[in-house]
C-alpha positions in Angstrom: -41.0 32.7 38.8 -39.8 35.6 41.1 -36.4 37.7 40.4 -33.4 36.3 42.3 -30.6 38.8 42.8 -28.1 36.7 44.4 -28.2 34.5 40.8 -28.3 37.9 39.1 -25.1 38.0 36.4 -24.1 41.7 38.3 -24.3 39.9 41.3 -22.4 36.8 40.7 -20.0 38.9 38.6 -19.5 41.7 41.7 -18.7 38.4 44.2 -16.1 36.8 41.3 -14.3 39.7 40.6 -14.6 41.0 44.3 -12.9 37.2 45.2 -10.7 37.1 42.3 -8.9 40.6 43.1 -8.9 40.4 47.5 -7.3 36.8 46.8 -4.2 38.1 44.4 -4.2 41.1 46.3 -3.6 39.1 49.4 -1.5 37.1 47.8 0.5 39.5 46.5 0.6 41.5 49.9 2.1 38.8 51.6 4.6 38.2 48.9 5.4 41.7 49.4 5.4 41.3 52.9 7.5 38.3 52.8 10.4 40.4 50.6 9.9 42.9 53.3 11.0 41.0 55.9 13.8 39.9 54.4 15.2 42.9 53.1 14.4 44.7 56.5 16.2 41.8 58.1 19.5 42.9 55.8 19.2 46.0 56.2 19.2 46.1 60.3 22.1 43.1 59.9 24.1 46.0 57.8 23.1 48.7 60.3 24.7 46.4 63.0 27.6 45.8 60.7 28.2 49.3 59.9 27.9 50.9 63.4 30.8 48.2 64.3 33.1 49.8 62.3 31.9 52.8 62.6 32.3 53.1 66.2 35.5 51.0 66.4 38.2 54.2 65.9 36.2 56.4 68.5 36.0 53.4 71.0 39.7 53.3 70.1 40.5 56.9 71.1 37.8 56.5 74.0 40.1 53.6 75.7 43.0 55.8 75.0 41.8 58.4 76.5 40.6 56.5 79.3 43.4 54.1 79.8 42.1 51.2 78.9 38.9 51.5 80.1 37.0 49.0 82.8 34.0 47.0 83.0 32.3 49.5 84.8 32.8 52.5 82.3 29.9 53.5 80.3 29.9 55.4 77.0 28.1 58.6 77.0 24.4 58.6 76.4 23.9 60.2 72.7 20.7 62.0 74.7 22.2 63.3 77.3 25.6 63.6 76.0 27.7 62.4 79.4 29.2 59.1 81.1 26.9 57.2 83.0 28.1 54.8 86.2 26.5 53.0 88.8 24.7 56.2 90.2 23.1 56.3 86.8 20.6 54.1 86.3 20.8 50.1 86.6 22.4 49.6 83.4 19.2 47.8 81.9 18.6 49.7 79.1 15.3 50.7 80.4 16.0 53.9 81.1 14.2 56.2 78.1 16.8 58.2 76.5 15.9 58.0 73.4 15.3 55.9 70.6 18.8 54.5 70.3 17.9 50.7 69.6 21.5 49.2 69.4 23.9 48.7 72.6 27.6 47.5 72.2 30.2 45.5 74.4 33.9 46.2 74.0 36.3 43.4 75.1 39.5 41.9 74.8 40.7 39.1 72.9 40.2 37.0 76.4 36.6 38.1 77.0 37.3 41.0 79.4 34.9 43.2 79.2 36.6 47.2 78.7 33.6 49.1 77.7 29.5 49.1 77.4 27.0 51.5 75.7 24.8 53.5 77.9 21.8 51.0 77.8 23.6 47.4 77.2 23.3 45.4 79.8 26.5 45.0 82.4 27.0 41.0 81.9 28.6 40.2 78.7 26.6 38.7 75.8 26.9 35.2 75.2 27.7 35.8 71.8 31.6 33.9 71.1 33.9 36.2 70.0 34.6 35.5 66.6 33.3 37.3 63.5 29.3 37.1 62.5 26.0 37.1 63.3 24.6 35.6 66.8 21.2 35.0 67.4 20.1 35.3 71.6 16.6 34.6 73.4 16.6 38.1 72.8 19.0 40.0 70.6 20.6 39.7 66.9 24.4 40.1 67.5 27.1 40.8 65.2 30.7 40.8 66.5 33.5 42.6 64.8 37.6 41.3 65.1 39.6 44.0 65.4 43.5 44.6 65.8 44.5 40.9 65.2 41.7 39.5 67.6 42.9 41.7 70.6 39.5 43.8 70.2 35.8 42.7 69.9 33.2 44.8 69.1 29.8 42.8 69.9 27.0 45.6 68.4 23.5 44.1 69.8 19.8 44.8 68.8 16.6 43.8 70.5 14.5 41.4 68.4 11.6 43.0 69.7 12.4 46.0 68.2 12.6 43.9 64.9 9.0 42.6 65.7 7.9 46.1 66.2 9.3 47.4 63.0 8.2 44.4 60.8 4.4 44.7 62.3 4.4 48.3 61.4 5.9 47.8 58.2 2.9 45.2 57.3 0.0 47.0 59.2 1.2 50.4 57.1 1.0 48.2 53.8 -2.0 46.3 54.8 -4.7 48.8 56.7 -4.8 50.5 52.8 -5.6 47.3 51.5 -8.3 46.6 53.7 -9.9 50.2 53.5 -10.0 50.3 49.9 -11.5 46.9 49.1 -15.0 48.3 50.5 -14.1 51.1 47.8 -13.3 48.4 45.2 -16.8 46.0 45.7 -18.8 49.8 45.4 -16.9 50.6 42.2 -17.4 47.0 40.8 -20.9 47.4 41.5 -21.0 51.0 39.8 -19.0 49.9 36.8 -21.0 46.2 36.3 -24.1 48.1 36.9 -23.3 50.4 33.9 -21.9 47.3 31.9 -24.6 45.4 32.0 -27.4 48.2 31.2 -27.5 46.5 27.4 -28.3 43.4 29.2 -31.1 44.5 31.1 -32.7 46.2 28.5 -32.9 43.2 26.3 -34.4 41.4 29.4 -37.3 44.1 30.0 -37.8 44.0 26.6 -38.0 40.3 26.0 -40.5 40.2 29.4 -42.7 42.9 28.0 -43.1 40.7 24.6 -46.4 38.4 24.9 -48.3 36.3 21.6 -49.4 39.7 20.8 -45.9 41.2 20.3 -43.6 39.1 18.8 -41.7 42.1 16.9 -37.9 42.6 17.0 -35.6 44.0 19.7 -33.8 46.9 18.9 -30.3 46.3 19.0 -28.9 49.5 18.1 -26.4 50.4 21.3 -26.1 46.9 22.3 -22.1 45.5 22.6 -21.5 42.7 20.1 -21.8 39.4 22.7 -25.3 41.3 23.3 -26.2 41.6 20.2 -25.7 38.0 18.8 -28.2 37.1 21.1 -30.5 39.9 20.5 -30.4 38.2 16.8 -30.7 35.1 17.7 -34.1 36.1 20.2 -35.1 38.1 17.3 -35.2 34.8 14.5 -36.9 32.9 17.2 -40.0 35.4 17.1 -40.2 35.9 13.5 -40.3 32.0 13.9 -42.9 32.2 16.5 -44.3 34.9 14.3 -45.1 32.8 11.7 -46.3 29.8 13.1 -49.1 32.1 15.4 -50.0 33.5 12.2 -50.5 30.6 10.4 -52.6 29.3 13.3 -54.4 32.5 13.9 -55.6 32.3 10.5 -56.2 28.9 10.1 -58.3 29.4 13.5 -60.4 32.5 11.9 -60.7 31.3 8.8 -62.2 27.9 9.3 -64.4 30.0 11.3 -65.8 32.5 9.2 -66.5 29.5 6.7 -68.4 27.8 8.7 -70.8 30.5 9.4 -72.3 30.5 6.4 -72.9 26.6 6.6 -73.5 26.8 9.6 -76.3 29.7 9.2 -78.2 28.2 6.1 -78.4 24.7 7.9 -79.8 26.5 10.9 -82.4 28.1 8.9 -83.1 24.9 7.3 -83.6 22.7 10.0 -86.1 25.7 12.3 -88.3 25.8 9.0 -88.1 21.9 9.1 -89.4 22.3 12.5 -92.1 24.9 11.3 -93.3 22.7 8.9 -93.6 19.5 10.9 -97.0 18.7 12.5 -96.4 18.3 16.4 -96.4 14.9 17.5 -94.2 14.3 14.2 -91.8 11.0 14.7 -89.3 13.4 13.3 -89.5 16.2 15.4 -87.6 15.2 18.0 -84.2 14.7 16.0 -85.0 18.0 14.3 -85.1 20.1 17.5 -81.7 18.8 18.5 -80.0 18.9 15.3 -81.2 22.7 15.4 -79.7 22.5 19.2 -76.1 21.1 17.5 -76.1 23.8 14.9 -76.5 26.8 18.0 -73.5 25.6 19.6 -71.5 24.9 16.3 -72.8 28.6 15.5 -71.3 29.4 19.0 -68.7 28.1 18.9 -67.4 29.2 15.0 -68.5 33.0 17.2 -65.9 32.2 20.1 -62.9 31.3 17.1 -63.2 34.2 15.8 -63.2 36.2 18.9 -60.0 34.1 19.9 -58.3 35.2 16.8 -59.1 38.7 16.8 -57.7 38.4 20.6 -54.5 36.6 19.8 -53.5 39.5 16.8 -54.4 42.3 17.7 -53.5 44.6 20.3 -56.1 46.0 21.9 -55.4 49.1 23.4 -57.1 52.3 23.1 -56.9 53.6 19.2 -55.5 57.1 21.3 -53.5 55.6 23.2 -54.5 56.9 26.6 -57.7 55.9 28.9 -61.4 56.0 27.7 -64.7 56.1 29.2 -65.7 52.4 29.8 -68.8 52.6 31.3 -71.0 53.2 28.2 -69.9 49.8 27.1 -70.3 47.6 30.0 -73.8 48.8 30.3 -74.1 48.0 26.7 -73.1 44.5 26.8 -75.4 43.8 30.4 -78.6 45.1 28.5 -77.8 43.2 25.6 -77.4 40.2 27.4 -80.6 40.8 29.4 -82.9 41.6 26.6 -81.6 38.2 24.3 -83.4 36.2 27.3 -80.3 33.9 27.8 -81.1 31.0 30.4 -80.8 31.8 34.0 -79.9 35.4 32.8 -80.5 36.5 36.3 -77.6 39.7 36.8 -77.4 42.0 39.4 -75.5 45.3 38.3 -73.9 47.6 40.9 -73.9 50.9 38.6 -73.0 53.5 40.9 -69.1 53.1 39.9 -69.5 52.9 36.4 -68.8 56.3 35.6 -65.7 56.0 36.9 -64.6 52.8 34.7 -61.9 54.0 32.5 -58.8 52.1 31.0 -56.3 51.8 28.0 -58.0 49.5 26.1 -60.2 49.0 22.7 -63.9 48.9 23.2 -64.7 46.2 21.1 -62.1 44.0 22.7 -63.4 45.3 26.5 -66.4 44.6 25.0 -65.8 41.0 24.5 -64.1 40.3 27.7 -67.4 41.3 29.4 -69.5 39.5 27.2 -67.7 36.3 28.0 -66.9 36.8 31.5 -70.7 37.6 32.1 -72.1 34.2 29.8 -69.6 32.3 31.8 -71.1 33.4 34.9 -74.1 32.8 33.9 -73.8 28.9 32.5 -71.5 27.7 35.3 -73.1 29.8 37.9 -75.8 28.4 40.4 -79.5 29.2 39.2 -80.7 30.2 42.4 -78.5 32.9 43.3 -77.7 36.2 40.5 -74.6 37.0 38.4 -73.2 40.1 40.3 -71.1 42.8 38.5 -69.2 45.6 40.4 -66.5 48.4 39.1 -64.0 48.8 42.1 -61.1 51.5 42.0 -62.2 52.6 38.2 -60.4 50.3 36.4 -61.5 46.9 38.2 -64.8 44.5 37.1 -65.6 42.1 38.9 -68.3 39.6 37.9 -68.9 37.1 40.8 -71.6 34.0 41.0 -72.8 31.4 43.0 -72.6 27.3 42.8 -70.0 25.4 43.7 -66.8 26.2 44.1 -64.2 24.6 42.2 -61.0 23.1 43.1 -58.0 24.7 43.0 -56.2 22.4 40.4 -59.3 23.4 37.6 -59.1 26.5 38.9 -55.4 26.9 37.6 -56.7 25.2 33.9 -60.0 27.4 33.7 -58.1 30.2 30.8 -56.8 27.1 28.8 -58.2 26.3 25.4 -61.8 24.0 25.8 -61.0 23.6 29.1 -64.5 23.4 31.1 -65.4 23.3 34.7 -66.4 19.9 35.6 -69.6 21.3 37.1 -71.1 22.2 33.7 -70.1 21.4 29.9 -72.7 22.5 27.5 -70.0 25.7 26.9 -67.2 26.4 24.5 -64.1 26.3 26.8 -63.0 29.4 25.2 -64.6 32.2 27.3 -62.2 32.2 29.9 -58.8 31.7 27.6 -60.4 34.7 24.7 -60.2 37.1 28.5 -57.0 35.9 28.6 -55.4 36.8 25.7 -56.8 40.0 25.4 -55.7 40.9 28.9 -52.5 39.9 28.4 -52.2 42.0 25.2 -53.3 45.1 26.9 -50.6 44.5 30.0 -54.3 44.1 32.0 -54.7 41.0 34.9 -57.6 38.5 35.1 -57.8 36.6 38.6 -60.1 33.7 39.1 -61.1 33.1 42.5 -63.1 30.0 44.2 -64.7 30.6 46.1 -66.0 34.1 46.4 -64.1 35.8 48.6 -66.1 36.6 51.6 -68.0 33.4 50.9 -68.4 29.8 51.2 -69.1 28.9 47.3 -69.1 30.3 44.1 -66.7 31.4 41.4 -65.2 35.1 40.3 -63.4 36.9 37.6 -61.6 39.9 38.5 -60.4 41.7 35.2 -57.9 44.2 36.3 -57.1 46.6 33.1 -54.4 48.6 32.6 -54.6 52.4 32.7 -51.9 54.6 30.8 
């Protein structure tokens, strides 16, 4: 089954954390942002409060001054520092001079009203004239009693302004927030990454294992939740250990045996058959007992080779590639010269010195042997066995018949498992390949049919090359 990476524990842990720390982060902006308001809200209330008083004794000395002032009089612009009147500007407080944010009304305990800031509007606010805070469509005001209720100062601020000040108080604390959490996910990602290096080793490790490696993990720099498992893997393959080996050498044992038997009742039975006259009643029964006792003696062959596959390595004894070709011609002449049935094989040798690999002789050995005898019993008689090295380190052995369905195909490298077209063999050709490929990290494909063809079966042993 193919790698997922969205279900891989970095990613899942990069998209919790990621979640877990934007959503309090949010959360705790807004709280933030929330207090924010609220003490920005009190603070421009006390601003309003303060430049009431404030500005009450110079008003005072202003009226004096002025006696008494009039609804027309203007205080001086702090910006340009003189009285504006009607030939000044409309009175709007659109005029931009400056970044003075408050205006003011003066007025008299009946209303009257004696004196306006520079950019306060000339109608009155609605505000009444008693002391607090009044809220307008458009303005926070705060009137300020004086002298017994014969003066009201009504100090006014835009709410816009407010607005303003609020957005660019939560933009300045929230445009950091969102640049950095592109900088959070990559340092997440660096640090999980780094985290979980322990983790990924055990998984290589435990993916490299096959049958013929069931030896412990090392566990030396893993973190303690790591290594629990690491011990717990490593208990299960001494398990496994042990129960392989005790089948291995059950397997090989019962095997080697039977050989013997299996031998001195061969001999026994072909000088039977010498001995019998032809024609003899007996004859018959004797020629296939001597039949049963070749493919018992077969087959005792093939459990041992299945042992030997299953506990031994079978890489290289150096360690590094060796010349294969030797061999492979070794094992197709042998073949040819003990006469098998149909042993019709064509051998394309002009690649053979380039056949090279990291794997024992004996075993590659074998895995030709068998891949070429399969061929050769399940392949059709009137077409040859054809072998061909392709890229140095690929054999392919390819024959005719018919093909066979996809569903055997799949079965074809279990234990006895036999095409359906033929089953005078073992079953075990196909599964000893098997197990010695997968020892030496080397590939065997099974294809039907041929490519390039209509019919026919073949092996492609792809070995491994250091």
């Amino acid at each position: 089954m193919g790698k997922n990476p969205n279900r891989s524990l970095q990613a899942i842990l990069t998209r919790r954390l990621t979640l877990t720390v934007g959503v309090f982060w949010l959360a705790g902006s807004v709280l933030a942002a929330m207090t924010m308001y609220h003490e920005m809200q009190e603070a421009f209330d006390n601003s309003l409060v303060t430049t009431a008083y404030r500005y009450a004794p110079l008003i005072d000395e202003y009226l004096k001054d002025h006696k008494g002032g009039s609804p027309k009089e203007v205080l001086p612009s702090p910006a340009m520092g003189e009285i504006l009147t009607d030939d000044h500007g409309d009175g709007d407080g659109d005029e931009e001079l400056g970044e003075d944010y408050l205006m003011y009304h003066v007025r008299d305990g009946g209303g009257r009203l004696l004196l306006r800031s520079f950019n306060a509007e000339e109608e009155p606010f609605e505000a009444p004239l008693v002391e607090g805070f009044y809220n307008e469509e458009d303005f926070r005001i705060y009137s300020a009693v004086l002298m017994g209720g014969q003066r009201v100062i009504q100090v006014a601020e835009p709410l816009e302004h407010r607005r303003e000040a609020l957005m660019e108080s939560v933009l300045a604390q929230f445009l950091p927030i969102a640049l950095l959490i592109p900088v959070v996910i990559i340092q997440l990602i660096v640090v999980l990454r780094g985290g979980l290096k322990p983790i990924k080793r055990v998984r290589d490790e435990i993916e490299e294992r096959g049958e013929g490696n069931l030896q412990p993990l090392e566990q030396d720099e893993a973190p303690e939740e790591i290594s629990t498992i690491v011990t717990a893997v490593n208990r299960l393959m001494a398990k496994l250990e042990a129960a392989l080996s005790v089948e291995r050498s059950f397997t090989a044992n019962s095997a080697h045996e039977l050989r013997t038997p299996i031998a001195v009742a061969l001999a026994q039975t072909q000088r039977l058959l010498a001995e019998l006259p032809a024609g003899h009643a007996a004859r018959k029964r004797a020629v296939q007992t001597e039949e049963a006792l070749k493919r018992l003696s077969r087959l005792s062959e093939k459990l041992l080779q299945l042992a030997r596959a299953e506990s031994s390595g079978g890489f290289s004894p150096t360690g590094h590639n060796q010349d294969l070709g030797p061999t492979l011609n070794l094992v197709v002449e042998d073949i040819r010269r003990a006469g098998m049935e149909g042993a019709h094989i064509r051998f394309d040798a002009d690649n053979l010195a380039t056949l090279s690999a990291n794997i024992d002789l004996d075993a590659f050995a074998i895995c030709m042997r068998n891949l070429i005898e399969n061929a050769l019993k399940y392949g059709g008689d009137e077409e040859p066995v054809d072998i061909r090295v392709v890229e140095g380190h690929i054999v392919q052995v390819a024959n005719g018949g018919a093909p066979v369905s996809p569903d055997e195909l799949d079965q074809l490298t279990t234990r006895f498992k036999r095409s359906s077209n033929k089953a005078d063999g073992s079953g075990l050709g196909l599964a000893i390949v098997e197990a010695i490929a997968r020892n030496t990290k080397a590939e065997l494909k099974l294809y039907s049919p041929r490519p390039d063809h209509a019919d026919g079966f073949m092996a492609e042993l792809r070995l491994h090359q250091s």
